[in-house]
C-alpha positions in Angstrom: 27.6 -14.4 -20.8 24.2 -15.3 -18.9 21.7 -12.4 -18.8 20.4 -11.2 -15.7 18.6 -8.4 -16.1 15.7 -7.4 -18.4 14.2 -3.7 -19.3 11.7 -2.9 -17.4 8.3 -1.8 -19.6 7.3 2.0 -19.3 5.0 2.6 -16.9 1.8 5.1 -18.0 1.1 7.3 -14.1 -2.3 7.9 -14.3 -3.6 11.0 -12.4 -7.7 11.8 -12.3 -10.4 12.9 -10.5 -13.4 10.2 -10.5 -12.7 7.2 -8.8 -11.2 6.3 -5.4 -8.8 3.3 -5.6 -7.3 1.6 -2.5 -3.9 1.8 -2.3 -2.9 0.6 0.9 -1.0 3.8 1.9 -3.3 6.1 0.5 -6.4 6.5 -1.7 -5.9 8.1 -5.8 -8.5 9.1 -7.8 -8.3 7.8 -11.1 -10.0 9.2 -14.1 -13.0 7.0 -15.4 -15.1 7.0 -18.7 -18.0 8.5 -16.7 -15.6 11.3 -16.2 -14.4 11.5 -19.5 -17.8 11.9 -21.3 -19.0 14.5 -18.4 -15.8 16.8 -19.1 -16.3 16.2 -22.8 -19.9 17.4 -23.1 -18.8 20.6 -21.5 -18.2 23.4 -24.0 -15.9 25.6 -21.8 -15.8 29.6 -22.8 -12.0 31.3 -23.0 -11.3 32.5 -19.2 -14.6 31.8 -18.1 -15.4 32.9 -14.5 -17.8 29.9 -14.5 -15.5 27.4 -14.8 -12.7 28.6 -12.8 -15.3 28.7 -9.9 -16.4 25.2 -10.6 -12.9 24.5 -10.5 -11.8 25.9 -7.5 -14.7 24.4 -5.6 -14.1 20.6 -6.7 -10.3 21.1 -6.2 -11.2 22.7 -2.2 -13.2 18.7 -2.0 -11.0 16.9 -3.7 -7.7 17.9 -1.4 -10.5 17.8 1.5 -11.0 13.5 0.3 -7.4 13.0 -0.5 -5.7 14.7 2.8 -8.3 11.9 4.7 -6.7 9.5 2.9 -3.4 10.2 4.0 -3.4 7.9 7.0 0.3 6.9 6.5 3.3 8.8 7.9 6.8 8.6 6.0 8.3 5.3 6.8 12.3 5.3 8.0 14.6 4.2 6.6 16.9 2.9 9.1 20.4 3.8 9.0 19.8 6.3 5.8 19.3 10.1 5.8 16.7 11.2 3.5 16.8 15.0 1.4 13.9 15.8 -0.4 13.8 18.6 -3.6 10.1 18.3 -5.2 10.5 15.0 -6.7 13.8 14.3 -6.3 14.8 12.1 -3.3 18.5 11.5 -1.9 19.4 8.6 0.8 22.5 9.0 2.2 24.9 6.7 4.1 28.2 6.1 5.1 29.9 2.8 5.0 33.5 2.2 6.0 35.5 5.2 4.2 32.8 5.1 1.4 30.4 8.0 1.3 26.9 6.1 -0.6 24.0 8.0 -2.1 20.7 6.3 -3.5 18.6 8.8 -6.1 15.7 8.3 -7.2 12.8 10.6 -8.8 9.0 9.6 -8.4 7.5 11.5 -11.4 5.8 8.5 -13.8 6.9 6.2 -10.9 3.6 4.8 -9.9 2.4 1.3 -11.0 -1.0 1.3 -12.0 -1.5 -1.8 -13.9 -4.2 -4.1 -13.0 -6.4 -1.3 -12.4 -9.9 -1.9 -14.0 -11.7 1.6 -14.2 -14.6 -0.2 -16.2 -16.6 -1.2 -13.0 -19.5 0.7 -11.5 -18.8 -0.2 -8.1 -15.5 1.8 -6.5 -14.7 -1.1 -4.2 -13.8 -3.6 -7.1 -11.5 -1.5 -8.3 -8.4 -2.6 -5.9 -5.8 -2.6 -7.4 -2.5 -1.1 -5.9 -1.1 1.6 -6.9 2.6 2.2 -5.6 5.6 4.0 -7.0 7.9 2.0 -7.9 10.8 4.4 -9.4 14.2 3.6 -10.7 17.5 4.7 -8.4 20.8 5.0 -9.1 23.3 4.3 -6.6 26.6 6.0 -6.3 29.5 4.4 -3.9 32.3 7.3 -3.8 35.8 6.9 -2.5 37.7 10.3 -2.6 37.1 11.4 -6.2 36.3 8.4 -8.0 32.3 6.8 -8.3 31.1 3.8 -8.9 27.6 4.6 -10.7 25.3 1.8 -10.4 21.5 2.3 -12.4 19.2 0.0 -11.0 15.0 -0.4 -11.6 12.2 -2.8 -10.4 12.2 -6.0 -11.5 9.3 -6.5 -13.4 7.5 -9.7 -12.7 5.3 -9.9 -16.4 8.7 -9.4 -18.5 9.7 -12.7 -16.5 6.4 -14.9 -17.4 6.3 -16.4 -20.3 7.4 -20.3 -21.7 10.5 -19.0 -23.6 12.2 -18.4 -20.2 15.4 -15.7 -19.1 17.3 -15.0 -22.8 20.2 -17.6 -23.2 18.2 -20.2 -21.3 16.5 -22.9 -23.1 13.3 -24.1 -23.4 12.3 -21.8 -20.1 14.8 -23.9 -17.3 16.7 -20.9 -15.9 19.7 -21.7 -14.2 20.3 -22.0 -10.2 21.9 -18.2 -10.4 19.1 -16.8 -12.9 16.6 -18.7 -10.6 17.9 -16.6 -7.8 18.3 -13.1 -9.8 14.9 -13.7 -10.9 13.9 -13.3 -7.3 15.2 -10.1 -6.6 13.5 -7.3 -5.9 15.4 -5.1 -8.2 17.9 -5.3 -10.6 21.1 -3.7 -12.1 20.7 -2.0 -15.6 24.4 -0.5 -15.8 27.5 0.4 -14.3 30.2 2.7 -14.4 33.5 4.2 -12.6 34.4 7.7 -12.9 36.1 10.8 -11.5 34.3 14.2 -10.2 31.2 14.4 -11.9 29.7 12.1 -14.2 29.9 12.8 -18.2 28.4 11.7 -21.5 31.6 10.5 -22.2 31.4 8.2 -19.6 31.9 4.5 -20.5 28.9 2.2 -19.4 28.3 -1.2 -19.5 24.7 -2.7 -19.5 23.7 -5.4 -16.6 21.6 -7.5 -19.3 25.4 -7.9 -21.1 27.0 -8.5 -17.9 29.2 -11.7 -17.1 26.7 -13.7 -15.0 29.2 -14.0 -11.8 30.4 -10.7 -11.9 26.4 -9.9 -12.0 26.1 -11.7 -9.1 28.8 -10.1 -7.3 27.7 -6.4 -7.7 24.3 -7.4 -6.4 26.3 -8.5 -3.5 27.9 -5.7 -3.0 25.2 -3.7 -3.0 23.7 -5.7 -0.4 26.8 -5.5 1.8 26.2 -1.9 1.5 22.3 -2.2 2.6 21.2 -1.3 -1.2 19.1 -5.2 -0.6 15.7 -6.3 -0.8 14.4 -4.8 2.6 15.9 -1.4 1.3 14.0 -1.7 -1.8 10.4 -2.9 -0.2 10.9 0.2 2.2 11.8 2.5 -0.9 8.5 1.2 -2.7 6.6 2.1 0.6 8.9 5.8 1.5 8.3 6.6 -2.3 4.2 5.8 -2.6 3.4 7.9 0.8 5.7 10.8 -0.5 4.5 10.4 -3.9 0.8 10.8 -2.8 2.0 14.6 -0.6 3.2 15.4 -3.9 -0.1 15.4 -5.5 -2.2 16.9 -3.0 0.3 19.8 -2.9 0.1 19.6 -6.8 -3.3 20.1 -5.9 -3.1 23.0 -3.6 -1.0 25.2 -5.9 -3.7 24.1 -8.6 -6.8 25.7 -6.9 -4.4 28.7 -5.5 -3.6 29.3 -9.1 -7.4 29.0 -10.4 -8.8 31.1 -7.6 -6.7 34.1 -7.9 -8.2 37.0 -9.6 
């Protein structure tokens, strides 16, 4: 059976105060050695005044600098209803007599690698830095799901001279060719009724018979779950992602500052 799919690494979301990165959405600060050593040196006193002042004050700039850096609205998503709870998102649709959802969360979603934080000047440190969250999709007709898990592909699991597995010598195939292309890619499956369970029988994507691969990425496409959908998700999630963190930010200082 020809593999299509591979795990995606875990992704480290890095959250700090020192350096402004550009993100093309938005600007993060992300914490630097400098940092580090400054808030190290520090001997902090148990409920000091001091420092909750000190606090409160470099939170009141930092949401000032990040809230100018939100120069990007929500993008749509045309054709799909969007719900938000905190970090949970839910896109909705309707296709034919099938009712489809795509969820996805975007805590630990955003891609940070590539970022070099040992450089004095700001500017060199350009990296993007973009959520890129897994999503499940769900396809319901009357009580019965089709549960499809799905993540970014991840383009340095697919470097390398050994190739895709069951490939040789690195020549992948006209289909793996193709699936390597993809934006995103299936890491299981399942059919049940009502709500999903443990129990639940689920079969992995990197198992999956090659053509049957194929088809379920086409019939997620047909559906509008294709690679447009998933370059607008990368760009919905980032934006909302970043109005997380200032309002992470907010309740931060609000919680510091009250006596």
């Amino acid at each position: 059976m020809a593999t299509k799919c591979r795990t995606s690494a875990p992704v480290n979301q890095l959250r700090g105060i020192s350096r402004v990165v550009s993100t093309g959405f938005t600007t993060r600060h992300v914490l630097g050695s400098t940092a580090t050593t400054a808030i190290n040196s520090r001997r902090f006193a148990a409920n000091s005044p001091q420092v909750d002042e000190e606090l409160t004050q470099f939170l009141k700039s930092e949401i000032e600098l990040e809230k100018k850096s939100q120069t990007e609205p929500l993008p749509q998503l045309k054709g799909w209803s969007v719900a938000t709870d905190g970090s949970n998102l839910t896109f909705t649709k309707t296709y034919g007599s099938e009712q489809i959802a795509v969820r996805a969360n975007v805590n630990h979603s955003v891609d940070t690698r590539g970022f070099n934080e040992d450089v004095e000047n700001p500017e060199q440190m350009s990296a993007p830095m973009v959520c890129r969250p897994d999503f499940a999709v769900e396809i319901k007709k009357g009580n019965r799901t089709l549960g499809i898990n799905c993540s970014f592909v991840d383009l340095e699991d697919v470097d390398g001279d050994d190739g895709p597995q069951g490939t040789a010598g690195g020549q992948e195939s006209g289909a793996d060719a193709q699936a390597l292309e993809d934006e995103f890619q299936i890491n299981e499956l399942s059919i049940y009724e009502g709500e999903f369970k443990d129990s639940s029988y689920l079969v992995a994507g990197d198992v999956m018979d090659g053509s049957m691969y194929d088809l379920m990425m086409d019939l997620l496409h047909e559906r509008g779950v294709d690679q447009e959908f998933a370059k607008q998700l990368i760009d919905y999630t980032t934006v909302y992602d970043h109005t997380q963190y200032v309002g992470l930010l907010e309740k931060l200082r609000d919680f510091v500052a009250k006596k």
